[in-house]
C-alpha positions as CSV (number, residue, x, y, z in Angstrom):
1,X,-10.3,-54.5,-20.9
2,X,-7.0,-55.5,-21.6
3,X,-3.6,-54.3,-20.7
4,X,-2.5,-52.0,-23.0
5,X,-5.8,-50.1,-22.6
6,X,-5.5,-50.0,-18.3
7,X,-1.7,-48.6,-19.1
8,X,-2.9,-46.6,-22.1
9,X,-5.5,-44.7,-19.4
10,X,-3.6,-44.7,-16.6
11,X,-0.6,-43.0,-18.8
12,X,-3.6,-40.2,-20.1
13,X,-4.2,-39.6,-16.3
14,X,-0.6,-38.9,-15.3
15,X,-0.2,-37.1,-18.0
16,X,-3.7,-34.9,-17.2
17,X,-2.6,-34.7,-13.5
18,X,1.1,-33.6,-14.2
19,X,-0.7,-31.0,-16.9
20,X,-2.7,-29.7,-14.0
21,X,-0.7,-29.4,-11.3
22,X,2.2,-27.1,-13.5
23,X,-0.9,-24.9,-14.4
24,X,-1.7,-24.8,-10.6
25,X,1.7,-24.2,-10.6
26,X,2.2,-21.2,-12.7
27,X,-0.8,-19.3,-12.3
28,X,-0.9,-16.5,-9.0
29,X,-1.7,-17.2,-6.0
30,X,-4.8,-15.7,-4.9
31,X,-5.4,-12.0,-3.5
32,X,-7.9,-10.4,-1.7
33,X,-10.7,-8.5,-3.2
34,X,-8.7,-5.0,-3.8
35,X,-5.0,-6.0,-3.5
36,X,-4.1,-5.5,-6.9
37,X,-1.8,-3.2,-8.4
38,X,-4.5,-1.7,-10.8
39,X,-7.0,-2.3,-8.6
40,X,-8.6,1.4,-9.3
41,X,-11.2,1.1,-5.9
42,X,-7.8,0.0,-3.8
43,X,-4.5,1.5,-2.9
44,X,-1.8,1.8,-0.2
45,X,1.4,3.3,0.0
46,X,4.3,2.9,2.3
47,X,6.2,5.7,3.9
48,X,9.5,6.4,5.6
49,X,9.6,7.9,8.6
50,X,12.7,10.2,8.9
51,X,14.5,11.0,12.5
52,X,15.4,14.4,14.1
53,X,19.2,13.3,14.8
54,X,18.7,16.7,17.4
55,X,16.1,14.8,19.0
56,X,18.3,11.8,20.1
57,X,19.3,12.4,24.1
58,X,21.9,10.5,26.1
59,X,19.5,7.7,27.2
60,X,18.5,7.1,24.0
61,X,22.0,6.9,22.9
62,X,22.5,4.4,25.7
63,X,19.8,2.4,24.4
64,X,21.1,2.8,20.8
65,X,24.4,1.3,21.9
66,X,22.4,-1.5,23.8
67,X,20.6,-2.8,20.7
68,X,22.9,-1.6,17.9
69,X,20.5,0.5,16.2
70,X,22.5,2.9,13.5
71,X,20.5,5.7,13.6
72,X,22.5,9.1,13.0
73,X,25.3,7.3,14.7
74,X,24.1,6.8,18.5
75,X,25.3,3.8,19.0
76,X,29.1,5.0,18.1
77,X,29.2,8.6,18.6
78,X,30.8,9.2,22.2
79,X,28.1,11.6,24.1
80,X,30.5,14.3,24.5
81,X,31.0,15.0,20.0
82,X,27.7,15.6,17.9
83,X,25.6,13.1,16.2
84,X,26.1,12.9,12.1
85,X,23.4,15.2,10.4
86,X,24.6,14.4,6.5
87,X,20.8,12.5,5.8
88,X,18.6,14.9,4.5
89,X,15.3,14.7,5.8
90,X,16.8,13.0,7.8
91,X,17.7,8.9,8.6
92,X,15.2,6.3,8.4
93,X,13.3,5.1,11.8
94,X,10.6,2.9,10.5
95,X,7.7,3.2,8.3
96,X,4.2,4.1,7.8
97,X,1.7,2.9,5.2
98,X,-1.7,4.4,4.3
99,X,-4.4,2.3,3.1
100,X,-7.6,3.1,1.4
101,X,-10.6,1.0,-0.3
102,X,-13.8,1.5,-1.3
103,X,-16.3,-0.2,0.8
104,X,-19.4,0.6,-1.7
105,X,-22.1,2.9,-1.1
106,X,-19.9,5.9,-1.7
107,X,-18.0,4.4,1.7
108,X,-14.4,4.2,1.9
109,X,-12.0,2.5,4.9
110,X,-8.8,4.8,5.7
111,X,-6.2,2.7,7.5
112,X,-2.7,3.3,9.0
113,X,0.5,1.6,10.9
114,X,2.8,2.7,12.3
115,X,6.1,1.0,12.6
116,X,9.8,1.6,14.4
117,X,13.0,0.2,13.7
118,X,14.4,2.7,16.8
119,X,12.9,0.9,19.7
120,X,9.1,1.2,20.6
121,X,6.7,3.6,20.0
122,X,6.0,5.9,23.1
123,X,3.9,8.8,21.4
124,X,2.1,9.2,17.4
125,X,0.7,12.7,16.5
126,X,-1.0,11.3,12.9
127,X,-2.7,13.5,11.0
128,X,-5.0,11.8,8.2
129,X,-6.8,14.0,5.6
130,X,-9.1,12.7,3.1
131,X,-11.2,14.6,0.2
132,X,-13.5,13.7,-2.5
133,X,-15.8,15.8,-4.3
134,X,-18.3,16.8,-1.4
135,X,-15.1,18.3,0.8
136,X,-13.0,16.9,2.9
137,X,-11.8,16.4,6.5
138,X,-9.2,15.6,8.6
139,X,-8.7,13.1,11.3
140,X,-6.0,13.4,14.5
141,X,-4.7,10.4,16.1
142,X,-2.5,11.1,19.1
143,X,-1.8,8.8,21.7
144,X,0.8,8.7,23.9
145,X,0.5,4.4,25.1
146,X,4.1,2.7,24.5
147,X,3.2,0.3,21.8
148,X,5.8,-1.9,18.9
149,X,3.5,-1.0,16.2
150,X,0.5,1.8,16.3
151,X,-2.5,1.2,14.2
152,X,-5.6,3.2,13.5
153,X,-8.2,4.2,10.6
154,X,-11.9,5.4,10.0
155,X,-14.6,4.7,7.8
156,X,-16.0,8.2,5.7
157,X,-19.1,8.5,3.7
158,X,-17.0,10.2,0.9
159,X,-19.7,9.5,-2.0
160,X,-19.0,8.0,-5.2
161,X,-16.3,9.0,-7.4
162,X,-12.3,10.5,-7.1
163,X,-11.3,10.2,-2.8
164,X,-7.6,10.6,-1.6
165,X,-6.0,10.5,1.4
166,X,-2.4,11.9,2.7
167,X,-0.5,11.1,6.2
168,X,1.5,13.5,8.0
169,X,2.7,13.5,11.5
170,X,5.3,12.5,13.9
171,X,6.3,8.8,16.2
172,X,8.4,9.5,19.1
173,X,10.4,6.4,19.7
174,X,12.2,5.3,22.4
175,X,15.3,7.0,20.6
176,X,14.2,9.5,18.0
177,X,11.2,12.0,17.4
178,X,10.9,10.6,13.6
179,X,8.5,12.8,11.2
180,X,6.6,10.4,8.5
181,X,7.9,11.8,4.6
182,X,4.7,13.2,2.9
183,X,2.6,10.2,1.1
184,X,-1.0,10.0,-0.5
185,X,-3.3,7.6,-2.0
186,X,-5.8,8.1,-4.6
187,X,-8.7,5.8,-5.0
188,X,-12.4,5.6,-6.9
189,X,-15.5,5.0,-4.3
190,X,-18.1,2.9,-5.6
């Protein structure tokens, strides 16, 4: 083999291995099985959870001022004047999503987390309610164990076709009772 054939096939494989790599490159990186956004037997939804400025007492001003959380102005707002109310629904304290996915079989996983940006969690009142064609149900998660982030879920026989699910509820943080905005998500069970 001579020379210019060696350079002529080592020139087609850079060129094949440059080739491959920007398609590597430039196609998505991998998801699991139901993350999609049209992903019609997945879905979840995040969710603000909103604070009851009336809720906030003086330690949990204290603690506001401690860690510079901006919530209805605690951590400014001298103890002896009222706390700003303007927000309707009130000021943001963290989040919760709702998760749902068919699991086949007419199965289908409801998930939540709760999350605080107002200190830890000290109490959840959750409230999940699900429905598909053969009824519905609810389920109530209340614990009262300090936690940074609360988690739970269940696994319902819902049958096959149309199931949602809606969270509603309250976290009591370390500074705020926070009530979670009204969310649902709508899914098909396999």
């Amino acid at each position: 083999m001579g020379v210019r054939t060696i350079s002529a096939s080592l020139g087609a494989l850079a060129l094949a291995a440059i080739t491959t790599a920007a398609l590597l490159a430039a196609s998505p990186a991998p998801t699991r099985a139901g993350a999609g956004p049209d992903d019609p037997f997945a879905a979840s939804v995040a969710t603000a959870l909103l604070a009851d400025c009336s809720s906030i007492t003086g330690k949990a001003r204290e603690y506001a001022r401690i860690h510079s959380i901006d919530l209805c102005g605690a951590d400014i707002t001298p103890d002896e004047q009222p706390l700003r109310t303007e927000a309707v629904g009130g000021e943001e304290c963290g989040s919760v999503t709702l998760t749902m996915e068919s699991r086949g079989g007419g199965l289908a996983a409801i998930d939540w987390r709760a999350t605080s940006t107002t200190g830890p969690i000290e109490r959840i009142d959750i409230d999940v309610w699900y429905s598909s064609r053969n009824g519905g149900a609810m389920h109530r998660f209340s614990d009262a164990t300090p936690t940074l982030h609360a988690s739970g879920g269940a696994v319902e026989l819902l049958d096959t076709g149309v199931a949602g699910a809606t969270v509603s509820g309250t976290v009591q943080t370390f500074t705020a009772t926070c009530r979670i905005a009204p969310s649902a998500v709508r899914i098909h069970v396999r």
